[in-house]
N, C-alpha and C positions, 0 to 999 in steps of 0.2 A: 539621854538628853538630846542626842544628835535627832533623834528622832521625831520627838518632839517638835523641835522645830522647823524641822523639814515639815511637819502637819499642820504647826499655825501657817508658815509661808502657802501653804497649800487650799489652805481654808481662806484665808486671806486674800487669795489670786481669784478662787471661783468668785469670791462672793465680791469681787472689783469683777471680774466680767460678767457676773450676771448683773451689776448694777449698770456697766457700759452696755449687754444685749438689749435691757428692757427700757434705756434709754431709743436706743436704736429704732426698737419698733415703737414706741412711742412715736418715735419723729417719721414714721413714715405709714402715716394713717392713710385711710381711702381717700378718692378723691369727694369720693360723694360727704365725706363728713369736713374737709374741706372748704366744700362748696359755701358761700357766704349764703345768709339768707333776706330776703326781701319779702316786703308786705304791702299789701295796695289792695285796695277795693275793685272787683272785677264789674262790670255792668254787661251784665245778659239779656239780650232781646232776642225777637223772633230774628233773626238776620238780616232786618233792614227791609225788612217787608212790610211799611211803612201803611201798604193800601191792603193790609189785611181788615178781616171784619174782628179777629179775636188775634191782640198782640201781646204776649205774654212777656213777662222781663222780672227779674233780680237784682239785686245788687249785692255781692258775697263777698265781706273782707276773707285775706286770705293773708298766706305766708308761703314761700316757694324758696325752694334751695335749687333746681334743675335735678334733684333727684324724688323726693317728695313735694305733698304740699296739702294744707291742711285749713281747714277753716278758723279765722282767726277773730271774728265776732259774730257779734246777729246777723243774719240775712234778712233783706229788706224785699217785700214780692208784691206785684201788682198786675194787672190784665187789664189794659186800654182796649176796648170793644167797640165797636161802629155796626149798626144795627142788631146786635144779640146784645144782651145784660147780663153781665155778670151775677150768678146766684149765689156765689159765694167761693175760697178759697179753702180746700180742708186743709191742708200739708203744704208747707213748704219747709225745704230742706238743705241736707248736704247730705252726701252716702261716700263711701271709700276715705274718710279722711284720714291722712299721713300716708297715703301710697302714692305710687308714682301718677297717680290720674284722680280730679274730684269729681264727683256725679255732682250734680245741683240742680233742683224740679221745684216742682210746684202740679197740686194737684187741686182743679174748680171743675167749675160748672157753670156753663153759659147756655142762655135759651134766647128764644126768639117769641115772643108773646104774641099767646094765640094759636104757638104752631108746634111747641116742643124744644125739649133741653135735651143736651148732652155734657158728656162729662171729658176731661180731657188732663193727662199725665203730660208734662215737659218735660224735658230733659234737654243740660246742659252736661258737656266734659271740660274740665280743665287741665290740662297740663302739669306736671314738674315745675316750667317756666314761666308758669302763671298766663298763659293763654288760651283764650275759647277754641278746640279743635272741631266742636261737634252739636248739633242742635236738634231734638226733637222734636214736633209740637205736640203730639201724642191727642190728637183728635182731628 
């Protein structure tokens, strides 16, 4: 009998600390799952190159924690031109989404009537923080 109970007392202690360990780590999660999360619409241009002939730009809802971030509706894409016309838009995008950085593009074609077209891939990065780090205009 003595025995006995020395085993419930004993089963009874592990299974109180392992309910107090997994409390434990429970309460002491990463920071990054921590990290609160925020969402806002990002607005991508060429960089302010206001006096370009081909000015390409987005609009990408997003959601950002400072560790990931991820696209969080439609994207919205357009290419303001001054002397060259737009032929069209084939792709526009997002690539990488939920990692610590978004790509975001767009891929047209603008010509100059009379004289010849070219094709041209953007590329935008966004950040964790939900900010534009990087800009290509890819023609």
């Amino acid at each position: 009998m003595r025995v006995k109970g020395m085993i419930k007392r004993f089963v009874a202690s592990a299974a109180a600390l392992a309910a107090v360990t997994s409390g434990i780590v429970a309460a002491t999660s990463s920071p990054a799952a921590a990290a609160s999360t925020s969402c806002k619409t990002v607005y991508l241009d060429n960089g302010g190159y206001w006096w370009s002939f081909v000015r390409p730009k987005m609009w990408v809802p997003i959601c950002y924690n400072g560790s990931s971030v991820w696209q969080s509706g439609n994207v919205t894409s357009g290419v303001d031109t001054t002397v060259y016309v737009l032929d069209g838009i084939y792709w526009s995008g997002t690539y990488n989404n939920g990692g610590s950085w978004l790509g975001a593009g767009l891929n047209y074609r603008v010509s100059v009537p009379g004289t010849g077209s070219f094709s041209c891939a953007s590329r935008w990065t966004i950040n964790a923080w939900g900010n534009k780090t990087s800009f290509d205009r890819g023609c």
